[in-house]
N, C-alpha and C positions, 0 to 999 in steps of 0.2 A: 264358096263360102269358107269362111275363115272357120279353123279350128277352134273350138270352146278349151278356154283354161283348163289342163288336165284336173285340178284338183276339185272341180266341180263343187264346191263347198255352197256358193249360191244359189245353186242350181236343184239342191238335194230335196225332191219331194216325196213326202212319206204318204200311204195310202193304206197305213200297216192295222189291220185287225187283231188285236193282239192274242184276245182271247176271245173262241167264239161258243168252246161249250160252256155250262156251269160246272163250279168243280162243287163234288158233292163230299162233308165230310163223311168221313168212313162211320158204319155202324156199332163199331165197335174201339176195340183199344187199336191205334194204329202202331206199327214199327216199322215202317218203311219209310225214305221221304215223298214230301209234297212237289208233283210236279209241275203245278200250275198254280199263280192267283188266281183270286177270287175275281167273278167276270167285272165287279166296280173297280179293280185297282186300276189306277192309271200310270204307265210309267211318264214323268216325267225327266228329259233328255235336255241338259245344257246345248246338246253338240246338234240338237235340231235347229234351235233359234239363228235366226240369219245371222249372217258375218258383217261389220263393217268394214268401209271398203278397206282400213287399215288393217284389219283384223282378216281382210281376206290377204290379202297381203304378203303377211306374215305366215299364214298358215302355207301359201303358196311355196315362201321363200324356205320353208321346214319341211315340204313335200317333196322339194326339188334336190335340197339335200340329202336328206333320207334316202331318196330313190339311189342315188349313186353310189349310194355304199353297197361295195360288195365285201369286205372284212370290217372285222369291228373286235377291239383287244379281246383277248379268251381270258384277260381275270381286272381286275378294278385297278391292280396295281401298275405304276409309273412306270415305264418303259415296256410295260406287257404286251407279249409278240401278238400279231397279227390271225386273227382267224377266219377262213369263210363265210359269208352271213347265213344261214341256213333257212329254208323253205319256211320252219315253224316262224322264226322270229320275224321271215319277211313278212308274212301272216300277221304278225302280233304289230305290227306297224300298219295299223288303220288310219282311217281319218279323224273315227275320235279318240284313237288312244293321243295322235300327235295333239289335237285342242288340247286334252287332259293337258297332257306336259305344257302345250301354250297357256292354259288358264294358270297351272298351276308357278309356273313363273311367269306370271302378270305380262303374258306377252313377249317377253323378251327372246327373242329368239337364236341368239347364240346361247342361254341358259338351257333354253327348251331342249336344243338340239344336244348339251355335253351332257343331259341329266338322260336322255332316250338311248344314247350309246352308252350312260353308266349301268344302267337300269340290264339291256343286253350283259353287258359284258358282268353287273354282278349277279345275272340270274345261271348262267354259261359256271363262272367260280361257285357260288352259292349250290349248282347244281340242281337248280328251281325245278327244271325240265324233267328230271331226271328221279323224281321220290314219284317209288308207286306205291298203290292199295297195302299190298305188301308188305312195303319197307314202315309204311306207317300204321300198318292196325294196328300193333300194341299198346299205340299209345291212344286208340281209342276205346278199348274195351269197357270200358265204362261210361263211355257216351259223354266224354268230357267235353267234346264238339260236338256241333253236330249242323247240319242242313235244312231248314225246317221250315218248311212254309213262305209267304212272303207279305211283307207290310203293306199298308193302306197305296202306296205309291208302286205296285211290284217288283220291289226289293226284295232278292230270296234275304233271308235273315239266318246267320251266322250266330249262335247261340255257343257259348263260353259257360261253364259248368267247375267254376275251381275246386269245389268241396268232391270232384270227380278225380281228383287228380292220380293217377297212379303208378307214376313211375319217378326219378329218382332225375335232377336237372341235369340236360344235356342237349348235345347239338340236337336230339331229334325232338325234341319237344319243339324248337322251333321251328325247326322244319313241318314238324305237323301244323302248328297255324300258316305257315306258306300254303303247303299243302292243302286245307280246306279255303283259306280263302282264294285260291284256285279256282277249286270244286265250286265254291260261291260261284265266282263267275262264272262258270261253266252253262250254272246253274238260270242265271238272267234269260229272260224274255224279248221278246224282240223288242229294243225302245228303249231297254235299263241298263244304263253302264253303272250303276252303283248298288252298294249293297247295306241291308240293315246288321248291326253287328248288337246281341245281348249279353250282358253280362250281370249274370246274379250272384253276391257274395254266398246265400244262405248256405249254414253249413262248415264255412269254409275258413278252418283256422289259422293260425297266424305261418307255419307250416306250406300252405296253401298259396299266399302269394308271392308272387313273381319278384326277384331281384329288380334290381334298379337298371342292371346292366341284362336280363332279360328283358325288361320292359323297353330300354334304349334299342334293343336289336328289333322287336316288336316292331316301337314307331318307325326306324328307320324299313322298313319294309314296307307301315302304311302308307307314312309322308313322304318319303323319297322313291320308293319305285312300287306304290301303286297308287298314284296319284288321282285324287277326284272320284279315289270307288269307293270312300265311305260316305253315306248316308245322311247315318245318323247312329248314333254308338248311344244306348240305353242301359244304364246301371243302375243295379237296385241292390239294396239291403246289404248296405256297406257298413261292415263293424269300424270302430273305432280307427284300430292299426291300418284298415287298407284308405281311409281319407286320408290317413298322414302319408301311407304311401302315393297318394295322387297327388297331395302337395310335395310331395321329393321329386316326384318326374315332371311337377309343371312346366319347368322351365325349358323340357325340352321338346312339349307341345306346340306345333303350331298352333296360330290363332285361329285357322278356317277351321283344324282339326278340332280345337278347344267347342268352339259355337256349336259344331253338332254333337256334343256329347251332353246328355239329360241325365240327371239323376232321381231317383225316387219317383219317376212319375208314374201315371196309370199307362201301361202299354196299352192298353184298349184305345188312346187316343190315335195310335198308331197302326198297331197291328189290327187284323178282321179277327172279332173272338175267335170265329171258329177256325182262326190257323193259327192262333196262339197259342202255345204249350199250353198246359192247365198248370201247370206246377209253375208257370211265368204269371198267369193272368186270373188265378182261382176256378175251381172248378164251378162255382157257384155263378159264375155269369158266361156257363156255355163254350168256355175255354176248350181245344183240343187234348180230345182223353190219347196221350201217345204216351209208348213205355220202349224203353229204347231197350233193345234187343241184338247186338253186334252181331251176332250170325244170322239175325233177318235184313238187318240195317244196310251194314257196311258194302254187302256182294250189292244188295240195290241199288244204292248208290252209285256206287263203282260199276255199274251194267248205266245206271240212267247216262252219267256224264262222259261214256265211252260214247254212246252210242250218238249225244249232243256231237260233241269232237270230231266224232268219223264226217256227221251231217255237214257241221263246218264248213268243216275241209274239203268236204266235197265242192260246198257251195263255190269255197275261195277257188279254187280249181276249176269248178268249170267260169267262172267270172273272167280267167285269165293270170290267176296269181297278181292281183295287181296291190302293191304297197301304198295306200290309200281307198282302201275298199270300206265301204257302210257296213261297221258291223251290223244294223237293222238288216240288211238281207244276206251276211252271215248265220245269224241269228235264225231267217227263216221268215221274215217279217216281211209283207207284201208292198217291196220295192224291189227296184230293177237296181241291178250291176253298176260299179263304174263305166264299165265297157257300155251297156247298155243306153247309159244319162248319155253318155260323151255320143254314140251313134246319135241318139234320138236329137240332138243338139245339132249334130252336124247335118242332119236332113238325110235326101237319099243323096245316090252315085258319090260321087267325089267325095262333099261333105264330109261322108259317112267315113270313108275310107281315110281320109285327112286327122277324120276325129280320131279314131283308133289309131292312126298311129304315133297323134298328139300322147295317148296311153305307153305306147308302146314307148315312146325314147324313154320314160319316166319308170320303165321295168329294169331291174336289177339283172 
């Protein structure tokens, strides 16, 4: 029997239960985060929907390269030496981080592929890997970010807090939005590669918003290396000065990024009341009573998405470290392995052994 295509992309069936208890809101004032949606949220997953046969294609001929790399520059800069690729990053090279980059350059697959080695080599310079709990609490002590819940579609949601703000502009402020929307992910369900992102001016004086040249380094960390994880970006109760600042940074908006951004709406059409702040969504219709608390908060936190991470990795490890693995059974989500598909494909005896090592030329 002839080996299946290692990148198995048509082949991908999901059987995944997402959520099987109820999450119960807390009886009181919460200060920890939420670690599960609500048992209705559904996540909906681009990178589940079948391939065409072009589109498998291309993902095939971005798996195939991918796989071969074992260095990749250590900074974004033009003639930047050569560095080992590392276990975390071979990890971070799924099947659907590589669609994300395929969607998000329309297919094109030498685009896909120089923006996946940018992305590496400016998280390696940036030092993405490398900010802990630590190096970023101070910049949350006032719960200016924060983790919290997740929307109608199982998006954990990323809540922004400007009138929170308490420290004085510098590289670690933005290091800290790296940093949480990390934890964001971290944070996802088996099924969710993307995240809800809120942002409420109230409060928050002229003082409070972001430079033009912060907000440039922002997008370029949404739009160019975290491609396809936002959602859906909800804004509310914008004074005067920050709409003129969102017509200053238009122009540097993608248009996918532009579509999902809402303003003033009811977040109730989105979020489940009861995992929506109350200070987001009024206490008067049932909204989550939480009061954010940094020495309840942040160790939580920082104990939940260790402990996600270690699972991971564990999973990616026993799977075979393979660089095109489903994050869905990363995640924890009830599906099998690459290793796994590719046996199952190949049958017994031979087959089997043929498939895995169709896996194997395709490892790093």
């Amino acid at each position: 029997m002839a080996a299946p295509n290692a990148s198995s992309g048509s082949s991908f069936k999901t059987t995944t239960s997402h959520t099987t208890d109820e999450w119960t809101p807390p009886s009181g004032t919460l200060k920890t985060p939420i670690y599960q949606p609500v048992k209705t949220a559904k996540p909906h997953s681009l990178s589940n929907l079948p391939l065409t046969s072009e589109q498998q294609t291309k993902y095939d001929t971005v798996l195939e390269s991918v796989s071969q790399w074992t260095t990749v520059p250590a900074t974004t800069a033009a003639g930047a030496p050569q560095a080992p690729l590392q276990d975390h990053e071979r990890m971070w090279l799924t099947r659907e981080c590589l669609l994300r980059y395929l969607r998000a350059t329309k297919w094109h697959t030498p685009n896909a592929l120089k923006r996946l080695q940018s992305t590496l080599s400016w998280r390696r310079e940036y030092g993405a890997d490398t900010f802990t709990a630590d190096y970023i609490s101070p910049e949350n002590e006032t719960g200016k970010q924060l983790v919290l819940g997740y929307d109608n579609e199982a998006r954990p949601c990323l809540y922004l807090n400007p009138a929170k703000q308490n420290t004085k502009m510098s590289d670690r402020q933005i290091h800290h939005l790296c940093y949480m929307l990390d934890r964001t992910i971290d944070m996802m369900p088996p099924g969710q590669e993307s995240a809800c992102l809120l942002i409420n001016f109230r409060g928050a004086g002229g003082g409070h918003v972001p430079t033009v040249a912060q907000a440039r380094a922002v997008l370029n960390i949404l739009q160019n290396h975290s491609p396809e994880r936002l959602g859906k970006a909800l804004i509310s109760e914008l004074p005067w000065y920050v709409s003129t600042f969102f017509k200053l940074i238009s122009p540097f908006i993608d248009p996918v990024t532009r579509e999902k951004m809402k303003f003033n709406e009811d977040l109730t059409k989105y979020i489940p009341k009861e995992q929506l702040w109350s200070q987001y969504g009024g206490k008067t219709n049932g909204g989550l009573d939480f009061e954010y608390s940094h020495d309840d908060y942040w160790p939580a936190l920082e104990k939940e998405v260790q402990r996600r991470r270690a699972a991971y990795r564990e999973r990616w490890e026993k799977g075979g470290k393979q660089i095109g693995e489903y994050e869905e059974y990363l995640r924890g989500g009830k599906v099998r392995s690459l290793v796994e598909v590719l046996k199952a494909e190949g049958g017994d005896g031979e087959g089997a052994d043929t498939a895995a090592a169709g896996v194997a030329r395709l490892t790093v």
